[in-house]
N, CA, C and O atoms as a CHARMM CRD file, in Angstrom:
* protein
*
  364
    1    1 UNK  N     19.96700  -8.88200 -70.69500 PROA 1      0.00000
    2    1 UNK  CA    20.64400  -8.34800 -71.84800 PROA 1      0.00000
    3    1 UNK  C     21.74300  -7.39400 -71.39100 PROA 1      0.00000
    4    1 UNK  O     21.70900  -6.45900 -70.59100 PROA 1      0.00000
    5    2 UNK  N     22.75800  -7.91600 -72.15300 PROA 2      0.00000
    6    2 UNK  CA    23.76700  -6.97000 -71.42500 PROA 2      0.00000
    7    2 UNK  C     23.89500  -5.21400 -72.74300 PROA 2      0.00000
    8    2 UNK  O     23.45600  -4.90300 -73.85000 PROA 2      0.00000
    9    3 UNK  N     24.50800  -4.76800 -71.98100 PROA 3      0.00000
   10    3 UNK  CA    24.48900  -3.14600 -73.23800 PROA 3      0.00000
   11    3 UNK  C     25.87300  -2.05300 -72.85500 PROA 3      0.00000
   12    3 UNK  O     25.63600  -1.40800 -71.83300 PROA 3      0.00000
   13    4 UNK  N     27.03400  -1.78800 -73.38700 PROA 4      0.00000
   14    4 UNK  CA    28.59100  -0.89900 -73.44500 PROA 4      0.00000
   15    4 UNK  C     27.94500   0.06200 -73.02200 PROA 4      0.00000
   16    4 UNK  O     26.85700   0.48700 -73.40900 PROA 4      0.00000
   17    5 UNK  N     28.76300   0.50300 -72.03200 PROA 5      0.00000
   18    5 UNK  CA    28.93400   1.72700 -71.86200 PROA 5      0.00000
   19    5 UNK  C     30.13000   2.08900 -71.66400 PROA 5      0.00000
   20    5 UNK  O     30.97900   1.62900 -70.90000 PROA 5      0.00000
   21    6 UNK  N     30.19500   3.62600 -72.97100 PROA 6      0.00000
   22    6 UNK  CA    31.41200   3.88500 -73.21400 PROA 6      0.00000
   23    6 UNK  C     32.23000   5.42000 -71.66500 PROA 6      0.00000
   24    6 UNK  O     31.51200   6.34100 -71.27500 PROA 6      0.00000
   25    7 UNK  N     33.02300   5.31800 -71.39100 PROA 7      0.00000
   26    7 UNK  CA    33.38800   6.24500 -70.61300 PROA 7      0.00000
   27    7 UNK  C     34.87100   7.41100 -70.99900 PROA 7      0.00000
   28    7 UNK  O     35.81200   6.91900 -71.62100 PROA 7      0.00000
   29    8 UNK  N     34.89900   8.04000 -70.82000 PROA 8      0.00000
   30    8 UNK  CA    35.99700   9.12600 -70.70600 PROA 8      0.00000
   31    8 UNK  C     37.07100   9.19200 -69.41600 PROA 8      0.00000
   32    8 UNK  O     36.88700   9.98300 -68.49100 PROA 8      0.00000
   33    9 UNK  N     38.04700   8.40400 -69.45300 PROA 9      0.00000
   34    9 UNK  CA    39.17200   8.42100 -68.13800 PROA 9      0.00000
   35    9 UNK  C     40.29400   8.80700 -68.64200 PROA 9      0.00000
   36    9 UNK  O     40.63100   8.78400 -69.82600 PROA 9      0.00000
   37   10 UNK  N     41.15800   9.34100 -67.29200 PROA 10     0.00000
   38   10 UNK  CA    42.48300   9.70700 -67.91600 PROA 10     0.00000
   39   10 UNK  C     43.25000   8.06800 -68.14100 PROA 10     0.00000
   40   10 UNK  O     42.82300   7.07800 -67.54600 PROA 10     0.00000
   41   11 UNK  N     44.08600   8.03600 -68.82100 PROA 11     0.00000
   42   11 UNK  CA    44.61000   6.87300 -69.47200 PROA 11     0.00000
   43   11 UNK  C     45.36500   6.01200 -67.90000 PROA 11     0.00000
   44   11 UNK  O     45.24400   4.81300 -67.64900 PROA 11     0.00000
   45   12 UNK  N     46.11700   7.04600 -67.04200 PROA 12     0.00000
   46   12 UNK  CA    46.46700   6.47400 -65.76200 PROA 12     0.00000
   47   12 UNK  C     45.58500   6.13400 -64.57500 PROA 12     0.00000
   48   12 UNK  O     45.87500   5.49500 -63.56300 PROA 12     0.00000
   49   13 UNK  N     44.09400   6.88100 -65.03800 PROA 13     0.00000
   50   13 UNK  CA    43.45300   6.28600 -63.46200 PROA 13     0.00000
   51   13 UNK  C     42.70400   4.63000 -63.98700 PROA 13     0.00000
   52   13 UNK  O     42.46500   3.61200 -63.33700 PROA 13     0.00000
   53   14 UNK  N     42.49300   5.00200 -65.52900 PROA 14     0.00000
   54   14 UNK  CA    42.01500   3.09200 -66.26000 PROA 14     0.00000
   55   14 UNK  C     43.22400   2.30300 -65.76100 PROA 14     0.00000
   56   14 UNK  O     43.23200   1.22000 -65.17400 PROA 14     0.00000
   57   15 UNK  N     44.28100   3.11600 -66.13800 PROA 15     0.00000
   58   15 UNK  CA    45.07300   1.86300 -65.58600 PROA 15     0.00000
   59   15 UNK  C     45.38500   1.25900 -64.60800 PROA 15     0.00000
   60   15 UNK  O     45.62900   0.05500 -64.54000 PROA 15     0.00000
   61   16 UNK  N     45.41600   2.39000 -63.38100 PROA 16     0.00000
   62   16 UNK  CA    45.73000   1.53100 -62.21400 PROA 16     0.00000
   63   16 UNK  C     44.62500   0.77100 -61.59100 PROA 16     0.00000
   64   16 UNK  O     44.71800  -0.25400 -60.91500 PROA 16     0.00000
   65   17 UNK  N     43.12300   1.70600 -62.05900 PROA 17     0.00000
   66   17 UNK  CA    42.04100   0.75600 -61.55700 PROA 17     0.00000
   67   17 UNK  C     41.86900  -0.57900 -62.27300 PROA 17     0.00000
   68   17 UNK  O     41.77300  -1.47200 -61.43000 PROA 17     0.00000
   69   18 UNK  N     41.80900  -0.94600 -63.26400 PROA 18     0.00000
   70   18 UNK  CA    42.93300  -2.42200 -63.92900 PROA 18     0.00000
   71   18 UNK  C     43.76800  -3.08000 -63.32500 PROA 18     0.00000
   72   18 UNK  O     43.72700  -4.31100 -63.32300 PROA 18     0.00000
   73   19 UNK  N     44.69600  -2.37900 -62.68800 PROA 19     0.00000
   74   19 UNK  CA    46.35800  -3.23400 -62.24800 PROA 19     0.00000
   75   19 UNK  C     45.03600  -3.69100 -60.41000 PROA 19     0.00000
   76   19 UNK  O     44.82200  -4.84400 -60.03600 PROA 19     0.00000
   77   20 UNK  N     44.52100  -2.56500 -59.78700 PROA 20     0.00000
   78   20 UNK  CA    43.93200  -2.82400 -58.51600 PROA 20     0.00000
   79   20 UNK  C     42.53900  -3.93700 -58.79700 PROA 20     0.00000
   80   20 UNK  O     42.43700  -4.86900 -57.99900 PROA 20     0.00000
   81   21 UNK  N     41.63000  -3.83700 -59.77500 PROA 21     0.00000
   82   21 UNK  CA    40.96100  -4.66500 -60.05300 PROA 21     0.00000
   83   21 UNK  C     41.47300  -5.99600 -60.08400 PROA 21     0.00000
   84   21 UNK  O     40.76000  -6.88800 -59.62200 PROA 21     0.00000
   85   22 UNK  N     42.63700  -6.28500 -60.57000 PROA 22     0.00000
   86   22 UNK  CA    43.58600  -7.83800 -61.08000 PROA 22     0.00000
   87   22 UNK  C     43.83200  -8.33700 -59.87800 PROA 22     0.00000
   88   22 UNK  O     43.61200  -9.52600 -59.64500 PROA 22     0.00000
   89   23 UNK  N     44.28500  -7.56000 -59.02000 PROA 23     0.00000
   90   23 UNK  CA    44.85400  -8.07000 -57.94900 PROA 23     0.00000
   91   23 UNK  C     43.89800  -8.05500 -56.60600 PROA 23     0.00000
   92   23 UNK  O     44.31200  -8.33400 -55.48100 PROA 23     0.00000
   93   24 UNK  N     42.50500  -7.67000 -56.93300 PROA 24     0.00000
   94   24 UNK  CA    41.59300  -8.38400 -56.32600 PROA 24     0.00000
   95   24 UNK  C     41.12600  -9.73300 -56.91100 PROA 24     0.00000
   96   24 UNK  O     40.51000 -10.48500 -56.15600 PROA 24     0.00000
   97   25 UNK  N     41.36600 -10.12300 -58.22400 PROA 25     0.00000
   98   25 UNK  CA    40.34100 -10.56200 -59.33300 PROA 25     0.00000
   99   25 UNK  C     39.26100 -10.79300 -59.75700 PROA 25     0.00000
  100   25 UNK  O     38.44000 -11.68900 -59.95300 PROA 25     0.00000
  101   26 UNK  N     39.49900  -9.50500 -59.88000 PROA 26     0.00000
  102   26 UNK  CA    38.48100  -8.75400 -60.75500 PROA 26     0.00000
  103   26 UNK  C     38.56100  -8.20700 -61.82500 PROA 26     0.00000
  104   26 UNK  O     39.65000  -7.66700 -62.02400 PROA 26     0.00000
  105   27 UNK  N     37.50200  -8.09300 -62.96400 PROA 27     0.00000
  106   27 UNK  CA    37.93600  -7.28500 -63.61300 PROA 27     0.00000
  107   27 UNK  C     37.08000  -5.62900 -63.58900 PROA 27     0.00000
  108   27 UNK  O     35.99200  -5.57300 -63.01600 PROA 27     0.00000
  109   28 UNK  N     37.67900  -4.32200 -64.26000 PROA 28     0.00000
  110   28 UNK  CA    37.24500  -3.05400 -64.51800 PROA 28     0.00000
  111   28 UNK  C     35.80500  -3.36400 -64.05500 PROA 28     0.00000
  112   28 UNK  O     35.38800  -2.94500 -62.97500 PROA 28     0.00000
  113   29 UNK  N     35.15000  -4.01100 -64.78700 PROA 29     0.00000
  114   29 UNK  CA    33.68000  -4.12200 -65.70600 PROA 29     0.00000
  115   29 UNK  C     32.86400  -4.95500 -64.18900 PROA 29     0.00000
  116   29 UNK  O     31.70400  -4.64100 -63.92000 PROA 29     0.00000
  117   30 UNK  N     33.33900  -5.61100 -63.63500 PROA 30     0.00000
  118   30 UNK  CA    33.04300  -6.53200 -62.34500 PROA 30     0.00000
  119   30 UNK  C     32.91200  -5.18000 -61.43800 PROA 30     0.00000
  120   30 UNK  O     31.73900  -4.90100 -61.19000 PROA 30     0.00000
  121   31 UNK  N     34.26900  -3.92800 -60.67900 PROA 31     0.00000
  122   31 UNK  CA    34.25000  -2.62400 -60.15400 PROA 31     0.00000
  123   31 UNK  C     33.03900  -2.21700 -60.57200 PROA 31     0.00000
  124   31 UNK  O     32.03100  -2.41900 -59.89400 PROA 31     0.00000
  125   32 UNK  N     33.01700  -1.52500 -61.87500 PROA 32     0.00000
  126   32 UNK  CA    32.18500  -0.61900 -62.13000 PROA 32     0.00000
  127   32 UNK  C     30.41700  -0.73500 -62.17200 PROA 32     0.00000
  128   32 UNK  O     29.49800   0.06300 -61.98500 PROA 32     0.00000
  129   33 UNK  N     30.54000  -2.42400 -62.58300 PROA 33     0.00000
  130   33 UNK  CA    28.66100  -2.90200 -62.24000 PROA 33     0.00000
  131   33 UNK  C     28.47000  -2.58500 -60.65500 PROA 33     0.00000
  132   33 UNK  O     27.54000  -2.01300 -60.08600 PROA 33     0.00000
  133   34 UNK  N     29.60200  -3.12200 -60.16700 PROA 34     0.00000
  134   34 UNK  CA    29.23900  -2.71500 -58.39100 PROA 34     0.00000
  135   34 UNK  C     29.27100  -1.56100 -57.77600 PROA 34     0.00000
  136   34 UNK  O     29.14700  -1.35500 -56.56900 PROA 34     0.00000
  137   35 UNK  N     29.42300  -0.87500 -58.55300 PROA 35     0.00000
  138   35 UNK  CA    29.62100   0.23300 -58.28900 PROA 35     0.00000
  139   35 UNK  C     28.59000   0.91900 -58.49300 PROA 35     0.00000
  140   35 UNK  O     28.50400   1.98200 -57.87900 PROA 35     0.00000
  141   36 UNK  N     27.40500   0.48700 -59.49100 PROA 36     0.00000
  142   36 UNK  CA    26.67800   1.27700 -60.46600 PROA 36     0.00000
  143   36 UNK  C     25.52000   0.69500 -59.94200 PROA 36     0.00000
  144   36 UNK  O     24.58200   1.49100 -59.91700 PROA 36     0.00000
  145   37 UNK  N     25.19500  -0.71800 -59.40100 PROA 37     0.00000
  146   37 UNK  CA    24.35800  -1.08800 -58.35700 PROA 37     0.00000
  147   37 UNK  C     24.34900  -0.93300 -57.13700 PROA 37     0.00000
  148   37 UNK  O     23.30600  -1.07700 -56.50100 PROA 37     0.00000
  149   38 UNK  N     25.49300  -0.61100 -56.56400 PROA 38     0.00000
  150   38 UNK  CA    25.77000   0.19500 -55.55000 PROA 38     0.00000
  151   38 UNK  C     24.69000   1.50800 -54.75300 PROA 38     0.00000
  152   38 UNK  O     24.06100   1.66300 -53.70600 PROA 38     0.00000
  153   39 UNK  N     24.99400   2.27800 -56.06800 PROA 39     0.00000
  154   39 UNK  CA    24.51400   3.88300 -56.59800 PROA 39     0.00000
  155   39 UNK  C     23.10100   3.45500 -56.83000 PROA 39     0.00000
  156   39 UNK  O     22.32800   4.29500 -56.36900 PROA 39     0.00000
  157   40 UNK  N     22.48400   2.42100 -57.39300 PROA 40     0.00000
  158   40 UNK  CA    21.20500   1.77600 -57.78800 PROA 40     0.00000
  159   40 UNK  C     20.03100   1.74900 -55.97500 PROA 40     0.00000
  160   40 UNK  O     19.00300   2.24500 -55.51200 PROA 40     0.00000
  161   41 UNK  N     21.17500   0.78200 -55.59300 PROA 41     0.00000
  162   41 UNK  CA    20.49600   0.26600 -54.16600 PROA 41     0.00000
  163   41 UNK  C     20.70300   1.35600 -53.03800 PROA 41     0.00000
  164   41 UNK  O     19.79200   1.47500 -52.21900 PROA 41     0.00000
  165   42 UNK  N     21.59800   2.00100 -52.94700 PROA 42     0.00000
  166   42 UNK  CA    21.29900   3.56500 -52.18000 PROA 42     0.00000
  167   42 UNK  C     21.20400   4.79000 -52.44200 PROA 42     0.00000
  168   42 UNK  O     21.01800   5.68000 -51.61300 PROA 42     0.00000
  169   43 UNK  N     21.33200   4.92600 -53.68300 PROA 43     0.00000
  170   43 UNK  CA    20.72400   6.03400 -54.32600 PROA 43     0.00000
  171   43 UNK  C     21.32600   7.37100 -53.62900 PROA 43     0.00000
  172   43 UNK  O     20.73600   8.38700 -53.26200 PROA 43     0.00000
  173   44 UNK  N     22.92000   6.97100 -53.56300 PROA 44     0.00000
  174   44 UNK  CA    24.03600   7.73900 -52.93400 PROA 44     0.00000
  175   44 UNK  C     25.39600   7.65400 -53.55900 PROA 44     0.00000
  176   44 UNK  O     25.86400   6.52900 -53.73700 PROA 44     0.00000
  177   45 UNK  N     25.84200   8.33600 -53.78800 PROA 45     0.00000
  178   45 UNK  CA    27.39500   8.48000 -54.48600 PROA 45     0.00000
  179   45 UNK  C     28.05900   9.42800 -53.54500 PROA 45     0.00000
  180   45 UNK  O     27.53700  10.47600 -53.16600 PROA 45     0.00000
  181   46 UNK  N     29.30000   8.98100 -53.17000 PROA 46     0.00000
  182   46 UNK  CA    30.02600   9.82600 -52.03700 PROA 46     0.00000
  183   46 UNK  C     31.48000  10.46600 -52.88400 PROA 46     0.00000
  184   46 UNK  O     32.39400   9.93800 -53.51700 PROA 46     0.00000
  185   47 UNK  N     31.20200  11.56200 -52.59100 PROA 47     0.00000
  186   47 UNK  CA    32.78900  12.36000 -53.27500 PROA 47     0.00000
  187   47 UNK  C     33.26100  12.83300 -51.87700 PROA 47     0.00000
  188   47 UNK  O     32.62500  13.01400 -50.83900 PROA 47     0.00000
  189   48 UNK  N     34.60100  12.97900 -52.17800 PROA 48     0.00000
  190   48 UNK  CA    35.60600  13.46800 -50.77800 PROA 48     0.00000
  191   48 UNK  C     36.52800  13.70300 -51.11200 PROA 48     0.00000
  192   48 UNK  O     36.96000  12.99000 -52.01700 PROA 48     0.00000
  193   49 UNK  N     37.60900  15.09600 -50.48600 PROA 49     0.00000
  194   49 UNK  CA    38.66800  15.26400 -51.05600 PROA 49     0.00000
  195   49 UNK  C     39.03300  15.04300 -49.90600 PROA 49     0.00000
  196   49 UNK  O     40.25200  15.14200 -49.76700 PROA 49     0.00000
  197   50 UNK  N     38.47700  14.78200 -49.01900 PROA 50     0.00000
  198   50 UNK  CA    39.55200  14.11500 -47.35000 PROA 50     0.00000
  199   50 UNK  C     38.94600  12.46100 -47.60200 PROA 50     0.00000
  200   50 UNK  O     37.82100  12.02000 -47.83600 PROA 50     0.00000
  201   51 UNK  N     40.52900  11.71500 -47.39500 PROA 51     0.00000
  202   51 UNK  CA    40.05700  10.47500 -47.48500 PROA 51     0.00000
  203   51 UNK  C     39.38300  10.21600 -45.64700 PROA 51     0.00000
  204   51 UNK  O     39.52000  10.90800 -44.63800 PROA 51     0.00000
  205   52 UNK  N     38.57500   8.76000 -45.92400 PROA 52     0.00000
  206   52 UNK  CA    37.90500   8.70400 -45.13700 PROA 52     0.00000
  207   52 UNK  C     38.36900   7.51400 -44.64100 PROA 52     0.00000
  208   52 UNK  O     38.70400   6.70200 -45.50400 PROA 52     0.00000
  209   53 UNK  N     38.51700   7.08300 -43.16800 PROA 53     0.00000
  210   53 UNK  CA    38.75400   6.00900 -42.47900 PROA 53     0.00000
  211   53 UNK  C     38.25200   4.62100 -42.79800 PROA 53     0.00000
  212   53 UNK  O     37.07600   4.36000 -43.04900 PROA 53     0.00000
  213   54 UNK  N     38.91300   4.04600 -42.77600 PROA 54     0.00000
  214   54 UNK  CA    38.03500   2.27900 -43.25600 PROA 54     0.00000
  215   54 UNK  C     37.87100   2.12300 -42.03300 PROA 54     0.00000
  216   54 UNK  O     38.39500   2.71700 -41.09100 PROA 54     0.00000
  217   55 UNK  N     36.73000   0.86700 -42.06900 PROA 55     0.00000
  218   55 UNK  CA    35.89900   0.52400 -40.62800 PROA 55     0.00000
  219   55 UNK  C     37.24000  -0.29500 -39.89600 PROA 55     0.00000
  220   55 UNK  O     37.28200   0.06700 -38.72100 PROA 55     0.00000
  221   56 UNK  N     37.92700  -0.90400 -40.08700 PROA 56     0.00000
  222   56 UNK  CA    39.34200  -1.62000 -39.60600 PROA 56     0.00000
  223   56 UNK  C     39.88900  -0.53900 -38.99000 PROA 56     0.00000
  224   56 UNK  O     39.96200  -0.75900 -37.78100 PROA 56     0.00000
  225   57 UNK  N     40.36800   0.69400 -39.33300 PROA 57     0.00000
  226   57 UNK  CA    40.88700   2.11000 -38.80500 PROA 57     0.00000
  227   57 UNK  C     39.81100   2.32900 -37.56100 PROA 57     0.00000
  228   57 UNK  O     40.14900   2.40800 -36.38000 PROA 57     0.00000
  229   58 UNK  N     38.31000   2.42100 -38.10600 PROA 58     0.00000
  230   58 UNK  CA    37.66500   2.97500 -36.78700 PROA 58     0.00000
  231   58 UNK  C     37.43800   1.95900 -35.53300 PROA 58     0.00000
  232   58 UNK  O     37.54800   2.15500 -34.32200 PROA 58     0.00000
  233   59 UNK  N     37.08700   0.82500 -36.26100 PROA 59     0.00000
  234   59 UNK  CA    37.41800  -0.44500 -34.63300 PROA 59     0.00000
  235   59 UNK  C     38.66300  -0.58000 -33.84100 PROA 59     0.00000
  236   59 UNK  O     38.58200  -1.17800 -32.76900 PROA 59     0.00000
  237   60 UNK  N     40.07300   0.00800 -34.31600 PROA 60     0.00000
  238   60 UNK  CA    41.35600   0.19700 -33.77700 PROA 60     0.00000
  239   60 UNK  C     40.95000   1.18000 -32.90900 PROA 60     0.00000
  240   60 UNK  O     40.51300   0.88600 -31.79700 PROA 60     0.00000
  241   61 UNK  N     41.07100   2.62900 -33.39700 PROA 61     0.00000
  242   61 UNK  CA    40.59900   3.39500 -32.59400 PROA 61     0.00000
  243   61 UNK  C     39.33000   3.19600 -31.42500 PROA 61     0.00000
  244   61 UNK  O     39.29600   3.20300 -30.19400 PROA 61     0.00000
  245   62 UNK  N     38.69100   3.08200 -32.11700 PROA 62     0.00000
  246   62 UNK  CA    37.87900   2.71900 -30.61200 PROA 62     0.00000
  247   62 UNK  C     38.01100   1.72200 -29.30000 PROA 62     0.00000
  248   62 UNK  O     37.48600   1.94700 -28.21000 PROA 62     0.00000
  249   63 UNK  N     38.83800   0.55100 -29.64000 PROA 63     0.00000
  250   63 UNK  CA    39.39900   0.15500 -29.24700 PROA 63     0.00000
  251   63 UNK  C     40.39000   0.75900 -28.14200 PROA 63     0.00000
  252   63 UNK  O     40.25300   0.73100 -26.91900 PROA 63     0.00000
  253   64 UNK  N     41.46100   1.33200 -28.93200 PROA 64     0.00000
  254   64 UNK  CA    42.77200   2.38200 -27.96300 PROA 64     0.00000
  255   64 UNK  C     41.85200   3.11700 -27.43300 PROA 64     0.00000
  256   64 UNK  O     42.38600   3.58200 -26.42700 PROA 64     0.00000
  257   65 UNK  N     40.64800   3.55800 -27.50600 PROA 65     0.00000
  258   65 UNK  CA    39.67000   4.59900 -26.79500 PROA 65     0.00000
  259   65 UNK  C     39.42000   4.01600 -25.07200 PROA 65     0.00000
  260   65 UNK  O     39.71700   4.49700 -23.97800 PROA 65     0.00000
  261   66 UNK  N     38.70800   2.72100 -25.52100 PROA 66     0.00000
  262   66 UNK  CA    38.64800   1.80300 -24.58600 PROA 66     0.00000
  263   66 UNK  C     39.75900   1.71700 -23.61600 PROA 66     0.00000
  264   66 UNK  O     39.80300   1.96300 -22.41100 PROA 66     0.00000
  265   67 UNK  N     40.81100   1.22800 -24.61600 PROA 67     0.00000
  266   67 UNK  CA    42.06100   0.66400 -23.12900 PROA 67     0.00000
  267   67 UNK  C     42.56500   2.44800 -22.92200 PROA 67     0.00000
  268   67 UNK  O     42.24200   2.63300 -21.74800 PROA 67     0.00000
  269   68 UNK  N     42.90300   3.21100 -23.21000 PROA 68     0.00000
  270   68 UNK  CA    43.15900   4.43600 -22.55400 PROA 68     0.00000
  271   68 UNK  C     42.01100   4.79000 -21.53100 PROA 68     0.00000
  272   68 UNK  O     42.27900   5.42000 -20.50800 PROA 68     0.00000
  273   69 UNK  N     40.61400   4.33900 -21.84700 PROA 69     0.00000
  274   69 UNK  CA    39.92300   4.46900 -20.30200 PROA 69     0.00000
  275   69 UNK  C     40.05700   3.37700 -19.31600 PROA 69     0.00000
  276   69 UNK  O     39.56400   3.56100 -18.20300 PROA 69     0.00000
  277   70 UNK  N     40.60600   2.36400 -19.55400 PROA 70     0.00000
  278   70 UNK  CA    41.25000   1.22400 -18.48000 PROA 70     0.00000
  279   70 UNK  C     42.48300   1.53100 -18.11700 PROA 70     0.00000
  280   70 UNK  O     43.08900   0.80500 -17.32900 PROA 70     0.00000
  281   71 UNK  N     42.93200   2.44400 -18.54100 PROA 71     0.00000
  282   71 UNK  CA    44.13900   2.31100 -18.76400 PROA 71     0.00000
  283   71 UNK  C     45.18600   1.13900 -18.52200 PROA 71     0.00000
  284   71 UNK  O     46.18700   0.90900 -17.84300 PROA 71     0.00000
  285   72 UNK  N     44.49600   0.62400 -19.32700 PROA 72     0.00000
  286   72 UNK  CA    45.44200  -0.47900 -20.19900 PROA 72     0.00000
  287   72 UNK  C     46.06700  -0.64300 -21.31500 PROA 72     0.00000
  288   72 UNK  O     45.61500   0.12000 -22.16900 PROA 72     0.00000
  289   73 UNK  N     47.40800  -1.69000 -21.91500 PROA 73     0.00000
  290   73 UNK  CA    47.72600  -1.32200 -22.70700 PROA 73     0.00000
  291   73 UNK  C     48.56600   0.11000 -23.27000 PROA 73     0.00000
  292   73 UNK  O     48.74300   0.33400 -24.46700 PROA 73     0.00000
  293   74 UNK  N     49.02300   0.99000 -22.18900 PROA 74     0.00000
  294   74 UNK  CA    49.24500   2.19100 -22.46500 PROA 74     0.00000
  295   74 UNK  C     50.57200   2.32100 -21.03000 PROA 74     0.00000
  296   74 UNK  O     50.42400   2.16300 -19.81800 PROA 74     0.00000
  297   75 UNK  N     52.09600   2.74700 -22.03400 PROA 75     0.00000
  298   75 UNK  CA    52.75400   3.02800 -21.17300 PROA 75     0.00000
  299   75 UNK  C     53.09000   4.76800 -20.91900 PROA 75     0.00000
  300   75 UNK  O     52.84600   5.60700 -21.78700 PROA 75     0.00000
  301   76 UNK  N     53.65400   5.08200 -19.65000 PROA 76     0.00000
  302   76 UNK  CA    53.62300   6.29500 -19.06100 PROA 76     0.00000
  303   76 UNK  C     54.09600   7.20300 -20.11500 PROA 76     0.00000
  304   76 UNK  O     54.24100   6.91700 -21.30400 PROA 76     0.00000
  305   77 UNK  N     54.32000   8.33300 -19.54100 PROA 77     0.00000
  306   77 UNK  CA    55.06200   9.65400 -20.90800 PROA 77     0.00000
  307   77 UNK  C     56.67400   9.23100 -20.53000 PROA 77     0.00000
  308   77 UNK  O     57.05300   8.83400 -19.42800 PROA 77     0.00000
  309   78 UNK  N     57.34200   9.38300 -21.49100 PROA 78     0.00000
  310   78 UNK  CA    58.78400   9.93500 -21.20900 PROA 78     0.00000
  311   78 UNK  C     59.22200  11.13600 -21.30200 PROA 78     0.00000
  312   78 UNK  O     58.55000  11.97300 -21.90600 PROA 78     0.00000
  313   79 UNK  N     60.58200  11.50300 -20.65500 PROA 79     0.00000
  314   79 UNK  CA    60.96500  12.71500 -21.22400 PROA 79     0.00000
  315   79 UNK  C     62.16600  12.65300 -22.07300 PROA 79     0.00000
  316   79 UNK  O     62.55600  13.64100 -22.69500 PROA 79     0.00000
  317   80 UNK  N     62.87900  11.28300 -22.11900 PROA 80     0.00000
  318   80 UNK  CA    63.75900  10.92200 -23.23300 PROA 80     0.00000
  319   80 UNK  C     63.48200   9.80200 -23.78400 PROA 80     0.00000
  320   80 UNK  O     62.60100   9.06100 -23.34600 PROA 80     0.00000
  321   81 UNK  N     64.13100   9.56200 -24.71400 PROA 81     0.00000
  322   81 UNK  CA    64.76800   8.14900 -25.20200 PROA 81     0.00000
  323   81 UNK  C     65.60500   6.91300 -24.63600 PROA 81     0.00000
  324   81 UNK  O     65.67700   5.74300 -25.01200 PROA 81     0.00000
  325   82 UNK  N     66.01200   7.38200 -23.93400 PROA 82     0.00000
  326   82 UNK  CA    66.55700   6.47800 -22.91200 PROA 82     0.00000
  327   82 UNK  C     65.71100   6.11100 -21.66000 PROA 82     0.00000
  328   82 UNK  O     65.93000   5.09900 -20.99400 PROA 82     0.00000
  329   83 UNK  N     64.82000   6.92700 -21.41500 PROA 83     0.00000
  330   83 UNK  CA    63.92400   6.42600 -20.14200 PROA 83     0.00000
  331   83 UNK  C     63.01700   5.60500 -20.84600 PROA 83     0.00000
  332   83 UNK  O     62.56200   4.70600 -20.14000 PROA 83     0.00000
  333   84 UNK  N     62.51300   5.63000 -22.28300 PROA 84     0.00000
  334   84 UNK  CA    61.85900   5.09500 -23.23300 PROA 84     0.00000
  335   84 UNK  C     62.66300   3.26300 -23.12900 PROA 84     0.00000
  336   84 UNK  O     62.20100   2.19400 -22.72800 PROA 84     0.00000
  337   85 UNK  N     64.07900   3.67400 -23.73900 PROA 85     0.00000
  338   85 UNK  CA    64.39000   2.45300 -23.90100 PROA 85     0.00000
  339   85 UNK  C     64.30600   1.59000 -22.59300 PROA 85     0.00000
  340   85 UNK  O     63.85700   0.45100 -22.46800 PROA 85     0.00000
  341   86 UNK  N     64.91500   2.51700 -21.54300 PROA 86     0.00000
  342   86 UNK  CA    64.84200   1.75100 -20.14200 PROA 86     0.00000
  343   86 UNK  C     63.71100   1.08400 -19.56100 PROA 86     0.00000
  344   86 UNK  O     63.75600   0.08200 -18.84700 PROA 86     0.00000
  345   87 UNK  N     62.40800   1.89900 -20.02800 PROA 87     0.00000
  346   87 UNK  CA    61.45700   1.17400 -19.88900 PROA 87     0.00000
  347   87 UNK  C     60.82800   0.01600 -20.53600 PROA 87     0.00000
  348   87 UNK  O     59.91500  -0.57100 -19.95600 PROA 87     0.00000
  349   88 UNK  N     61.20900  -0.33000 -21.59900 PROA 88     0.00000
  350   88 UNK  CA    60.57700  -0.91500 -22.41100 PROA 88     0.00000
  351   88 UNK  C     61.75200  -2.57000 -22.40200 PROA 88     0.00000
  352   88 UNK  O     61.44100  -3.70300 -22.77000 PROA 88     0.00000
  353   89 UNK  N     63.09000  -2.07200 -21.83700 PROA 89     0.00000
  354   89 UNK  CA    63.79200  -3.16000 -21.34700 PROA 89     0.00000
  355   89 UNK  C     63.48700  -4.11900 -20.43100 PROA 89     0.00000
  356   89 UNK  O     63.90200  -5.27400 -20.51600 PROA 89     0.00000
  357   90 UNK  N     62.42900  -3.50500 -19.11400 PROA 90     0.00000
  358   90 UNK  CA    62.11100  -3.75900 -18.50900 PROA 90     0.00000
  359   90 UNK  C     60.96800  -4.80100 -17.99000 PROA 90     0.00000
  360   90 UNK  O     60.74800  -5.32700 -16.89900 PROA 90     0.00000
  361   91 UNK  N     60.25900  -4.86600 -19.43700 PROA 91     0.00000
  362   91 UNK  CA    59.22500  -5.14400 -19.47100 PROA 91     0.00000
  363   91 UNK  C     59.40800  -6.88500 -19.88100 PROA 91     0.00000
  364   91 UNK  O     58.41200  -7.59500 -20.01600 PROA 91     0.00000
């Protein structure tokens, strides 16, 4: 059985979560059940006023972690722009 639930948003965050829902396709109501089973199945809701890294961000980084201890992948310091370009001509 399904049952409304009514909510209180500012008129611009319904909307863009709408315009971002569409262009997953999805709709609001699709977000917010997952969201609400989400909260159901871990019995956790996360607030943050520092955004937080997506796992794509942290496998990059760890990654460059990696080849900076091979040092691989990683060219020397410069002290200009031109030793920059010169180097990178080179290559």
């Amino acid at each position: 059985m399904k049952t409304v639930i009514n909510i209180k948003t500012e008129k611009e965050v319904k909307e863009n979560a709408q315009k971002l829902a569409k262009e997953l396709g999805l709709s609001l109501s699709d977000v917010l059940n997952a969201s609400l089973r989400n909260f159901i199945r871990t019995r956790e809701v996360y607030f943050s006023h520092t955004p937080r890294m997506t796992r794509e961000l942290e496998e990059r980084i760890e990654e460059a972690r990696k080849d900076f201890a091979l040092k691989k992948n990683w060219s020397p310091g410069f002290d200009s722009a031109e030793e920059a370009i010169k180097y990178l001509e080179s290559r």
